[in-house]
C-alpha positions in Angstrom: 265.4 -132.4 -46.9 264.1 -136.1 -46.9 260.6 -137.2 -46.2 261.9 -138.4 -42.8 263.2 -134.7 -41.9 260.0 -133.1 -43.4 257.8 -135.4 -40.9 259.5 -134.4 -38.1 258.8 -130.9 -39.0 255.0 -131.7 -39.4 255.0 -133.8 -36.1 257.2 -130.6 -34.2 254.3 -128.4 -35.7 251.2 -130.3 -34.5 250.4 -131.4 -37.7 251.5 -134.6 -38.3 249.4 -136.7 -35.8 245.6 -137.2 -35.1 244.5 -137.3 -38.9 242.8 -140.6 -39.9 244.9 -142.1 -42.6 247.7 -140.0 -41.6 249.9 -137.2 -43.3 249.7 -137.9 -46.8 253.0 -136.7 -49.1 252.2 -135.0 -51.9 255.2 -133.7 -53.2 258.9 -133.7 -52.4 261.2 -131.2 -53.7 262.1 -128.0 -53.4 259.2 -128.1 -51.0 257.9 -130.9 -48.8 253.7 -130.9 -49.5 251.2 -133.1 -47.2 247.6 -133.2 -47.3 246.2 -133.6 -43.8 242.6 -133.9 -43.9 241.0 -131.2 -46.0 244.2 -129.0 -45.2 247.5 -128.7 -47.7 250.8 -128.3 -45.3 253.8 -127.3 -47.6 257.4 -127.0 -45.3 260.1 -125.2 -46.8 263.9 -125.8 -46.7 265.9 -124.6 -44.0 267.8 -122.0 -45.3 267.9 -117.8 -45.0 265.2 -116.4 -46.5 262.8 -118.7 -47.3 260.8 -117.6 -44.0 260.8 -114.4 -46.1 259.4 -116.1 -49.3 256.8 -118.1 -47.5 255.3 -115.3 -45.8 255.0 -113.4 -48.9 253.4 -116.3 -51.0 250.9 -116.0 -48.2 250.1 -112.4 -49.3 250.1 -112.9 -52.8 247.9 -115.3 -52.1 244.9 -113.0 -50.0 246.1 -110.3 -53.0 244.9 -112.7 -55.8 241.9 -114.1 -53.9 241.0 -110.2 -53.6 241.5 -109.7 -57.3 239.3 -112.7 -58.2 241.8 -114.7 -59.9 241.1 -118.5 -59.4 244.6 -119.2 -57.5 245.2 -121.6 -54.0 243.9 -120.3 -50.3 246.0 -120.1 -47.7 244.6 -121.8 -44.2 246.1 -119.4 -41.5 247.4 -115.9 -42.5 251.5 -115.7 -41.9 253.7 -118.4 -42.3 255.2 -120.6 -39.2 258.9 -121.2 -38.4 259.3 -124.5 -37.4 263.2 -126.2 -36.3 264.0 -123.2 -38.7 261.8 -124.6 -41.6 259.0 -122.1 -43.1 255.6 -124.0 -42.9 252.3 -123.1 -44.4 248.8 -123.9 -44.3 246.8 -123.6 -47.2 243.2 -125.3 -48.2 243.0 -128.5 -49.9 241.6 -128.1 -54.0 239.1 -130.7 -55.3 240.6 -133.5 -56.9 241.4 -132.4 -60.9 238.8 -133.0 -63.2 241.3 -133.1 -66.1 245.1 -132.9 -66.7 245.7 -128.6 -67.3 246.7 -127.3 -70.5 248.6 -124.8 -71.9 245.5 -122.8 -73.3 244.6 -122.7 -69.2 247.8 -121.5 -68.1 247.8 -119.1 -70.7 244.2 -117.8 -69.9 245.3 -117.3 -66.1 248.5 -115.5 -67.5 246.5 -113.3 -68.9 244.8 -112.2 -65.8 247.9 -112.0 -64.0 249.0 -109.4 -66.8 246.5 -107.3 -66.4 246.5 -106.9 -62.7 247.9 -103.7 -61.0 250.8 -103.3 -59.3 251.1 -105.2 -56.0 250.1 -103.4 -52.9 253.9 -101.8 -51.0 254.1 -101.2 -47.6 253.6 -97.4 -46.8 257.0 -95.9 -47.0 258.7 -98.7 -49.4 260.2 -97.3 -52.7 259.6 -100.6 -54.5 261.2 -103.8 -55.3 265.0 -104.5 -55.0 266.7 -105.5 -58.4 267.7 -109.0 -59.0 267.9 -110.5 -62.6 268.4 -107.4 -64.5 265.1 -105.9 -66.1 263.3 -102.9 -65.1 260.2 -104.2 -63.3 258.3 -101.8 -60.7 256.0 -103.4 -57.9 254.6 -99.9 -58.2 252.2 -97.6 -55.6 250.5 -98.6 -52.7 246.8 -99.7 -52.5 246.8 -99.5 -56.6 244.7 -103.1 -56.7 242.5 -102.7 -54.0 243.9 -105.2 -52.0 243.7 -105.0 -47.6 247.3 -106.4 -47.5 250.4 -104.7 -48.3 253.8 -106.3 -49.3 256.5 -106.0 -51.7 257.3 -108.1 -54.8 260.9 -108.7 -55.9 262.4 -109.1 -59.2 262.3 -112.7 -61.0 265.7 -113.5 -59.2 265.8 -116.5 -61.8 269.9 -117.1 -61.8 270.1 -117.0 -57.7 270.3 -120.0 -56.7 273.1 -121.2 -59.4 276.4 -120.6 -56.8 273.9 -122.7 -54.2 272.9 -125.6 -56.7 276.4 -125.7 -57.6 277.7 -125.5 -54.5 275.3 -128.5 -52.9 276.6 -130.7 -56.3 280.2 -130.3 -54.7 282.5 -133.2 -56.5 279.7 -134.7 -57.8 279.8 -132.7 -60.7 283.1 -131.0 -63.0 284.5 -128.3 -61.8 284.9 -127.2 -65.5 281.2 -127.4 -65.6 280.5 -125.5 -62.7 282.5 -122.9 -63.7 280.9 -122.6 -67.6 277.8 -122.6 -65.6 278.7 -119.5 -63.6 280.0 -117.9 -66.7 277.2 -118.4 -68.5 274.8 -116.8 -65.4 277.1 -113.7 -65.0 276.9 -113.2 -69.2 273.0 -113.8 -69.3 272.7 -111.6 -66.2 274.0 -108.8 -68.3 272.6 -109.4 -70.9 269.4 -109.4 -69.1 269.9 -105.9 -67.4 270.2 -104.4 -71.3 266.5 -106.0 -72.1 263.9 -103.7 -73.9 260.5 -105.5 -72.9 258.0 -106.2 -75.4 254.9 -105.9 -72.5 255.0 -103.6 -69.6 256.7 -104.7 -66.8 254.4 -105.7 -63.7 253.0 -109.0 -61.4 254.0 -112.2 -62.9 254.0 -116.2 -62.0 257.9 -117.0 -62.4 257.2 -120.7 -62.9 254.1 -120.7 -65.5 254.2 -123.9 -66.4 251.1 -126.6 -66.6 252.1 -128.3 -63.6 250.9 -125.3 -61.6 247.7 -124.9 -62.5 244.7 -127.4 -60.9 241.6 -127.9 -63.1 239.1 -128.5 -60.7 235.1 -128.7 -60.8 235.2 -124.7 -61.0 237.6 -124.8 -63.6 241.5 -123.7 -63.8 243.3 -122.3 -60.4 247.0 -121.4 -60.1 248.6 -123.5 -57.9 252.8 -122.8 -56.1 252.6 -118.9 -55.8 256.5 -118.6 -54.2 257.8 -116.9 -57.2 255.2 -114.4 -58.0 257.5 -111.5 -58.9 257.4 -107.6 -60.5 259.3 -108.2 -63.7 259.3 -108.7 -67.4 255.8 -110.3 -68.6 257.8 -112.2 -71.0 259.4 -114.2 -68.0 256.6 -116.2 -67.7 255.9 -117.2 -71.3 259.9 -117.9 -72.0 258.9 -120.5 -69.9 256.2 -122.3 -72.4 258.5 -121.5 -75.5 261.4 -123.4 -73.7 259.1 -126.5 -72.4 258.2 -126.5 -76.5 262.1 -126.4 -77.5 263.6 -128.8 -74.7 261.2 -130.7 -72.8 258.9 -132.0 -75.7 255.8 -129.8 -75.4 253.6 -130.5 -78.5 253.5 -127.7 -81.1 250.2 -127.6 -80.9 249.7 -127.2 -77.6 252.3 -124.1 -77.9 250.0 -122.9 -80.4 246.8 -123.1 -78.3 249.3 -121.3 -75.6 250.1 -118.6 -78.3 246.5 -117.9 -79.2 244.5 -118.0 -75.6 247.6 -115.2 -74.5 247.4 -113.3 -77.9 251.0 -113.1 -78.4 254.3 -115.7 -78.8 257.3 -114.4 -77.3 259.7 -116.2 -79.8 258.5 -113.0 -81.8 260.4 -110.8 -79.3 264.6 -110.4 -79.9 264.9 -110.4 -76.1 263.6 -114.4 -75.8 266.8 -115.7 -76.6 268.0 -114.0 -73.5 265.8 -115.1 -71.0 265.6 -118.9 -72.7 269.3 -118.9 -72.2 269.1 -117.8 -68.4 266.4 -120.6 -67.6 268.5 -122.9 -69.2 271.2 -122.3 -67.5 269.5 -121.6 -64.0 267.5 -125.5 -65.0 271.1 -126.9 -65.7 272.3 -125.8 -61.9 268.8 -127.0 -60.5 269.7 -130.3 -61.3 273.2 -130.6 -60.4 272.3 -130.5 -56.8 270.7 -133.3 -57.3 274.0 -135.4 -58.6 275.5 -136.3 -55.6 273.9 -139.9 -55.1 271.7 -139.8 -57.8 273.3 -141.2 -61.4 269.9 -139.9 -63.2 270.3 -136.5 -61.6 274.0 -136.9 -62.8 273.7 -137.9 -66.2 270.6 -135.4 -66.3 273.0 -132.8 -66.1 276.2 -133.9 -68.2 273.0 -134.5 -70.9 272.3 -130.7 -70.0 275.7 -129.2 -69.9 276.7 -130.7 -73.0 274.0 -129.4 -74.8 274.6 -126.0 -73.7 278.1 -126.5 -74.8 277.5 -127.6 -78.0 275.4 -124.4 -78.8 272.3 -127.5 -79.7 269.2 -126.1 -79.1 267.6 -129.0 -80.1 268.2 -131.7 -77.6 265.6 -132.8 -75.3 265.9 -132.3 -72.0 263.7 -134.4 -69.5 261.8 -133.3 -66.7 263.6 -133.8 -63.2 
């Protein structure tokens, strides 16, 4: 989806006209983001089940504001479906006061830890597996929430066949096919996972980037991957930004100390960093076709991954 396409799902919405100053794009990725006055407008792919996903980062999000942690507000309850593209409304934060650091993504990890299990719909028996560890969304009505849904499992290695499949001849087939090797191994591997924490709620992308430090302080930002899983999903995450993308050890440290624990202390992290990788390395392939960075991105990736070097520095895509 192109910033053209996305626009034309705003305009088809009602969204897109009347603003003084216009639509203004935010972001443009996996998700296309406007602001639009005081309002955020965030338009999903076109593709099945993201209608799904929408609606449900819509309840997570009345679920958290119930459970006072500082996290985003959506606009409208329910999500739209627009020319077959999710859209949602959510309200604009203050400008940031500061860049976010780990310690505050670490401190609103820590209330996500803590929270109850998610609020099932009467008569559900749970969340469907996905990636192989033995997370439970749990009982109905356990957090005192009014809205009812169900949380999945941290699907993380999903979307590999469909980031491999929209690289096409872009990439090697010989790559493509370590890549998928590598998911079904760590997807087992995975399954077999003794957990550390208790299994519950968790972010599924806890990284800086999604957390807004505003004048009220730090508020979790992208909510579409909230998940019932392994806790030590979401701090992989840090311990891999630290190894690959050039994270600062002390700012890991800082990270380490505000959560009370470092996961690189667990045998199972090896696991779950090697999943992410691999899931990261697929992520960017789709990207190839037209895009030398994107390509050379991932050849840096794949080679890496090959060559059993932990060490190489991966950059931000």
């Amino acid at each position: 989806m192109d910033e053209a396409g996305a626009r034309d799902v705003l305009d088809a919405a009602g969204l897109g006209a009347g603003v003084a100053g216009g639509a203004e794009l935010l972001a443009l990725g996996e998700n296309a983001v406007f602001g639009v006055g005081d309002l955020v407008v965030k338009i999903g792919r076109d593709a099945p089940g993201l209608l799904d996903r929408a609606r449900r980062e819509i309840a997570v999000a009345e679920w958290l504001r119930d459970s006072g942690v500082p996290a985003v507000r959506a606009a409208e309850p329910g999500a739209r479906s627009v020319s077959g593209h999710p859209v949602t409304l959510w309200h604009r934060l203050p400008e940031a006061v500061r860049p976010a650091g780990a310690g505050d993504l670490a401190a609103l990890l820590r209330l996500i830890h803590a929270l109850p299990a998610a609020p099932v719909p009467s008569g559900s028996s749970g969340s469907s597996g996905s990636s192989g560890s033995s997370g439970s969304s749990g009982s109905s009505g356990s957090s005192g929430s009014s809205v009812a849904f169900e949380l999945p499992r941290r699907e993380l290695l999903s979307g590999v066949e469909r980031w491999l499949r929209l690289a096409g001849d872009a990439i090697d087939a010989e790559d493509a096919d370590y890549l998928r090797e590598r998911r079904d191994g760590f997807a087992s591997a995975a399954a077999a996972l003794v957990p550390h924490l208790a299994p519950g709620p968790i972010h599924g992308d806890a990284l800086p980037r999604n957390v807004l430090v505003g004048p009220d302080g730090p508020v979790l930002v992208d909510l579409e991957t909230f998940s019932s899983d392994l806790r030590e999903h979401d701090l992989v995450v840090m311990a891999l930004s630290r190894d690959r993308y050039g994270l600062g050890g002390e700012a890991y440290d800082e990270f380490c100390r505000v959560y009370g624990w470092d996961v690189r202390e667990w045998e199972g992290c090896a696991v779950l960093r090697g999943a992410r990788e691999t899931a990261s390395c697929a992520w960017v392939a789709q990207h190839a076709p037209g895009n030398v960075a994107a390509l050379a991105e991932f050849r840096r990736r794949v080679v890496s991954l090959r060559d059993g070097d932990a060490a190489v520095r991966w950059h931000p895509f």
